[in-house]
N, C-alpha and C positions, 0 to 999 in steps of 0.2 A: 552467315550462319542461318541454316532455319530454325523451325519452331521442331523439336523433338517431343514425337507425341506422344512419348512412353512417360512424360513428367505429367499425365492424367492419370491420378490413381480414382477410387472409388470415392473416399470426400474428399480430395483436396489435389492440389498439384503437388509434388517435390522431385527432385532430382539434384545433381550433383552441378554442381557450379564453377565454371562458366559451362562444362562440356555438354549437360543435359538445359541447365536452366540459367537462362545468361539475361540481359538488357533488350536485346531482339522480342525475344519469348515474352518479355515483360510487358511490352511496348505493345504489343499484339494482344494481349489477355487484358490489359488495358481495356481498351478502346472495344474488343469482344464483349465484356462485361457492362460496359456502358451501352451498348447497342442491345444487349441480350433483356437486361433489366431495363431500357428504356428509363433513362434515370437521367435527373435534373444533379443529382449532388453522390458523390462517392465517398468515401471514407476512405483512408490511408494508414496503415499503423505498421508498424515495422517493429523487430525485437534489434538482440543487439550483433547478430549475426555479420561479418565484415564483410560480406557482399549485400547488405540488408539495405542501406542507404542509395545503391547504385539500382539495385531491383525497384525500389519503392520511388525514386525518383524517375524512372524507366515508364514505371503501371502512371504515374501521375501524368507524363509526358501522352500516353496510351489514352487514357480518360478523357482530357482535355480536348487533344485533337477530335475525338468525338463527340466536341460540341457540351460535352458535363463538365459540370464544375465540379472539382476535388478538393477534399479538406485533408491536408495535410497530419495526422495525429504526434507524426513524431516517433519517439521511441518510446512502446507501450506493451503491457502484455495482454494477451489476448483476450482476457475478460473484461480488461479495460474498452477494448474496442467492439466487446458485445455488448454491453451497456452504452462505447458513445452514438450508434445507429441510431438503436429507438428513441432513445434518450432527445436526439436532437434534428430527429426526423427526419433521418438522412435514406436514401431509396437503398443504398448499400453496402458493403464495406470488403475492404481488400484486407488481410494481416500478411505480410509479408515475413514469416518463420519454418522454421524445420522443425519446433518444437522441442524431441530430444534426441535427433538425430546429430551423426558426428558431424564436425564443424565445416567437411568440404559439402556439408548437404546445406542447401535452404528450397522453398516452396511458399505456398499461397493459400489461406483457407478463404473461402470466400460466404458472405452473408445477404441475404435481401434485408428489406425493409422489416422493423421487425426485431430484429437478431434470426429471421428466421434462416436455416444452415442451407445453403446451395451443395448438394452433392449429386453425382452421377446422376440419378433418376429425377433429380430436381430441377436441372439445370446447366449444371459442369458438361455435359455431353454435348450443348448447345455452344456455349464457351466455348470448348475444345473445339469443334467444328466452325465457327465463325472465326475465332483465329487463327485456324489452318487455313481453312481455302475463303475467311469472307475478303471482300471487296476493300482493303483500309483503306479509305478516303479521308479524307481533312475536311471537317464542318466549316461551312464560310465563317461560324464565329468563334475561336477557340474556347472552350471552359475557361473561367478564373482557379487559379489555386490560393486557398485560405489557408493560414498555418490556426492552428486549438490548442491548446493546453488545457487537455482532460483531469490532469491531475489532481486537483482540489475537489472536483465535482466527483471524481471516483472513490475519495477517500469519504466524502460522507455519504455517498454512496452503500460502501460499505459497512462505514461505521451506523449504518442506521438498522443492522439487524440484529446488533445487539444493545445494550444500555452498557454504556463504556465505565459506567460511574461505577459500575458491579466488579470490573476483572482485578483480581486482589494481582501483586506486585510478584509475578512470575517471573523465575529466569528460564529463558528459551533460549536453545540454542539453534541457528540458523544456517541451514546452506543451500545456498539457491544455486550450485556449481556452477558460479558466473554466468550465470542467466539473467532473467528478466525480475525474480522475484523477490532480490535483496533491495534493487531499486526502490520497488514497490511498495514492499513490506517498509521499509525507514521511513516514507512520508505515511505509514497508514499508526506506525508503533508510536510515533513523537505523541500520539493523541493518548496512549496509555501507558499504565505506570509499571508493563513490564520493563524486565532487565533483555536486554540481547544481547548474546554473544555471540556475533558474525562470523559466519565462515568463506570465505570465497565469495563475496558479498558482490566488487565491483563486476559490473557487466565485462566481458571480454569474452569476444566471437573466437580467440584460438582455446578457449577451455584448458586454461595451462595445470588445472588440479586433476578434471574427470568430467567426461562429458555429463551433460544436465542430464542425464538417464537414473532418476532414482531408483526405478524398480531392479537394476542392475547390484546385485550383493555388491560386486567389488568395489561398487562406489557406496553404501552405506557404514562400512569400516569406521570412516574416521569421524561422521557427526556422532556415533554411536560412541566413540573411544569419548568422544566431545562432552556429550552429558553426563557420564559416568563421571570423567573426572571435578569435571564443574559442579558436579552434584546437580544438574538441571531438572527444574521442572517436569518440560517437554523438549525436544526436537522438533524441526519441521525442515524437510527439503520439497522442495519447487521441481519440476523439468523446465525444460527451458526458457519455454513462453510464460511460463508460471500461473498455466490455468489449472492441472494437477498440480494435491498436495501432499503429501505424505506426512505418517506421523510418527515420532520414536518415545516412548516412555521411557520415564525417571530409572525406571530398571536398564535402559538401553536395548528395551528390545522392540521392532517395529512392531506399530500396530496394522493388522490387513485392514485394506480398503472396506472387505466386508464387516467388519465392527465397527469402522468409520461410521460408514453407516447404517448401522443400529443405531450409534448412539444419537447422530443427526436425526433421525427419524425423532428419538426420544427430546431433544431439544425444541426443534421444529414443532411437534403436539404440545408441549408446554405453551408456546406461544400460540397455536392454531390448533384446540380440541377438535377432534373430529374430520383431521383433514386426511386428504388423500396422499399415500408417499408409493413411489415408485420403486422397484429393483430390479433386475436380472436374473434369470431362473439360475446363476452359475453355482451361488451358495445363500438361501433361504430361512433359512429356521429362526436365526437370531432378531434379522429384522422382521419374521410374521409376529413372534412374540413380543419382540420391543413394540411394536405397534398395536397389535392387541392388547397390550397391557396396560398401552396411554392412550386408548378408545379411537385407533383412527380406521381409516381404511388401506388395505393392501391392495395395491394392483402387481401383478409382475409381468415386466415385457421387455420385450428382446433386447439383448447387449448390444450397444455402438450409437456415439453419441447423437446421430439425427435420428434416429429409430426411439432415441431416449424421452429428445425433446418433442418430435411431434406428438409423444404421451403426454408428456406434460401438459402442452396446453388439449389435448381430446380431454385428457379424464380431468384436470381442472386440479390438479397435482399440486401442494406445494413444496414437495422436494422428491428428490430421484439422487439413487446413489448407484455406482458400480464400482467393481472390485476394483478396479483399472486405478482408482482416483480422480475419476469425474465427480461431483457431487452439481448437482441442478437445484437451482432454485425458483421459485414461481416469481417473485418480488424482482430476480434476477433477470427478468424478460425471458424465461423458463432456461435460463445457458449457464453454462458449470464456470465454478469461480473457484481459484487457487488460494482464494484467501478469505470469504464468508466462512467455509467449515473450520478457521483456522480461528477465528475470532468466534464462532457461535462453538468449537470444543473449550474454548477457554473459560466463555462463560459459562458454560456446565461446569465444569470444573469446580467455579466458582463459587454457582448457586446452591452446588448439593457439599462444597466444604469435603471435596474426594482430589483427589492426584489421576491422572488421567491411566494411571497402571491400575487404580480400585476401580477407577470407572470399567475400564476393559475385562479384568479379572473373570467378573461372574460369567460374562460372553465366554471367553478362551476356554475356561471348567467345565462349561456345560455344551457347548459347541467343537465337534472338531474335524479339523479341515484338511484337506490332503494339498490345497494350491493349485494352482493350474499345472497341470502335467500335456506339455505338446508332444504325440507323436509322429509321426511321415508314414503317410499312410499312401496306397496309390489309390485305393477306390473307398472315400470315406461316408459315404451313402451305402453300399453293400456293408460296410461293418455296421453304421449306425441301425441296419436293418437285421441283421443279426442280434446284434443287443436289446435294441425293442422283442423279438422274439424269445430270447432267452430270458427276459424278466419282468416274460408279459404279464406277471400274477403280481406285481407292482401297479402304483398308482402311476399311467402315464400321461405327458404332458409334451406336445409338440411345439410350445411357443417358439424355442430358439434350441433345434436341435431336437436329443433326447433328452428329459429328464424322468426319471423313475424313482417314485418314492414309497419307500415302507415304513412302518412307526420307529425303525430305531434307525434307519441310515436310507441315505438319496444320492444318486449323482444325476450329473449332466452332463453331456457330448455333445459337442458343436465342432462342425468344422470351420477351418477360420475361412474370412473372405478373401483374402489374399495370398496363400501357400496351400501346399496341398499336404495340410497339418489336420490333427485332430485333438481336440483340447479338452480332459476332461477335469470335472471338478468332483470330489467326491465327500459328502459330509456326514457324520456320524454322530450318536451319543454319547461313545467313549474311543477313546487314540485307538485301542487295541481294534475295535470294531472297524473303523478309519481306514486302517492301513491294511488289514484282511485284503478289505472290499475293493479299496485301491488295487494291490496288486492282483487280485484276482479280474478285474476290468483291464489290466494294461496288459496280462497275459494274452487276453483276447482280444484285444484289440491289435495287438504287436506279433499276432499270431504264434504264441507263448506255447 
């Protein structure tokens, strides 16, 4: 079998397994990656995917022969394994996951030194190409393989961004749809004195309830049936690597990523007056004001999480949120964690003595959002040029896309990087104003 080179996307590899991404592929992006990063020591980490063990043993096999030594992580999720790099000094790091893709898919994110993200422009192009046509040869010495157990070191890890003594005795309910971050979440929860009510909790790579895709409605149905009837606190489900988190209020209704972080913003200033927080031009208002109002600085910059983090460390950021359910943290070695904003919303929660449905409230009344609406467009540069035109008496902004703003309503238009889609977001000061401006953008855009 050879190396199929259509499993190089823009950050990461994936494809379908064995047919696209198999042991061969593995073995090769190995030994690629070790050559490319010129690297003494690799990192290895794996989710719970049932071809995960056979890839990751594959990439180790890859490494070694090129002479690096590899540490073994185990089975981890992926924020785990951007904290064990820097953490322990290691030149780089492999995660062997598909995140929340279905279960005949798995794939590779890969990291330098750092935690900092290897994607196409960074390095993946180089990878791809030394493992298509380079040279494999076998170093006279092979690397050592070390087995780690991150796990201790990851929970206080986390447990160090908030004061645990503070989180009053919450029932959460949880579903990490057989993924990565039920495992997770039990060694990080034993430390406080919520209640959990597990849903789909053990790892299993066939996803016998619903693929780990939370932004997917048809999988939110049942943690939501879940806290209603439980009378729960909160909810929270994980995708699969469990470095996105998502959140459900006591009412059962989600909360969008974009109040996420607001209110992260507002947490994060509590602890750090005056610092710098990050967003995405897609939906704006709630985080420039939450961060105005707790004295910090706004930057906004492009959506997609390496375009996220090299802000992070330029503008000297201590958090970055997007709508997606990324949230970044600077303490975090600037990389998004599935479970910091899950223990830093608790303890707001806590400290202002609100339900995470009061917290959200005043954002949802005063903020309102139309969501990402994807069209199929053929030429999404002639339309975004049209729309610049048509609403050029707007405040405009080219960072990611179009955005255009007027004192009572803004959207944005991005085309995506990977389809020949067009995505807009559209935000207002009242529903009815909302949904005008909405449809009236999707008329024109859909050629209405």
């Amino acid at each position: 079998m050879g190396l199929d080179p259509s499993i190089f996307k823009a950050y990461d590899v994936r494809g379908i397994y064995p047919d696209q991404i198999n042991e061969e592929a593995a073995y090769r992006i190995g030994w690629a990656t070790s050559k490319f990063l010129n690297a003494k020591t690799i990192a290895v980490g794996r989710d719970m995917r049932l071809s995960s063990p056979a890839l990751a043993k594959a990439l180790i096999e890859g490494i070694t022969s090129a002479g690096t030594d590899a540490v073994d992580l185990g089975m981890i999720g992926t924020d785990m394994y951007y904290m064990a790099v820097p953490k322990y000094g290691y030149d780089g790091g492999i995660m062997v996951t598909a995140s929340h893709n279905p279960k005949e898919w798995n794939g590779m994110k890969f990291i330098r030194a750092g935690a900092v993200p290897i994607s196409s422009d960074t390095g993946l192009k180089e990878i791809k190409e030394l493992s298509l046509n380079g040279n494999i040869s076998k170093a006279s010495i092979k690397g050592k393989v070390y087995q780690k157990d991150i796990y201790e070191d990851y929970v206080q890890h986390v447990l160090s961004f908030i004061d645990p003594s503070k989180i009053k005795p919450y029932k959460i309910v949880m579903d990490p749809g057989n993924g990565m971050g039920g495992h997770i979440a039990s060694h990080i929860f034993k430390h406080l004195p919520c209640q959990i009510i597990p849903m789909n909790f053990e790892p299993d790579g066939t996803f016998p309830n619903h693929e780990p895709n939370p932004m997917l409605e048809e999988n939110q149905g049942p943690i939501v049936e879940r806290v209603l009837a439980e009378k729960a606190d909160l909810g929270v489900m994980w995708d699969g690597d469990a470095d996105r988190c998502f959140l459900v209020d006591s009412n059962g209704r989600f909360v969008e990523g974009y109040f996420i972080t607001a209110l992260l913003a507002e947490a994060v200033l509590r602890k750090k007056p005056g610092a710098t927080i990050l967003c995405d031009p897609r939906n704006i208002w709630a985080v420039v004001d939450t961060v105005r109002e707790n004295g910090g600085r706004l930057v906004i910059n492009k959506a997609g999480h390496s375009f996220l983090k090299e802000a992070m460390r330029r503008e000297n950021a201590a958090f970055g949120g997007e709508m997606s359910g990324h949230y970044y943290f600077q303490e975090n070695y600037c990389a998004d964690s599935g479970m910091i904003p899950v223990l830093m919303i608790l303890e707001l929660m806590s400290e202002k003595g609100k339900s995470l449905a009061e917290l959200v409230e005043p954002l949802r009344s005063k903020y309102f959002i139309s969501g990402e609406i994807n069209s199929e467009v053929e030429d999404a540069q002639a339309i975004i040029a049209k729309l610049k035109e048509r609403y050029s008496d707007g405040e405009i902004s080219l960072i990611d896309g179009l955005s255009v703003e007027y004192p009572d309503w803004r959207f944005n238009v991005r085309p995506s990087n990977t389809e020949p889609l067009l995505r807009l977001n559209v935000e207002a000061r009242s529903k009815e104003l909302m949904e005008q401006k909405r449809d009236e953008l999707l008329a024109q855009i859909r050629g209405g």
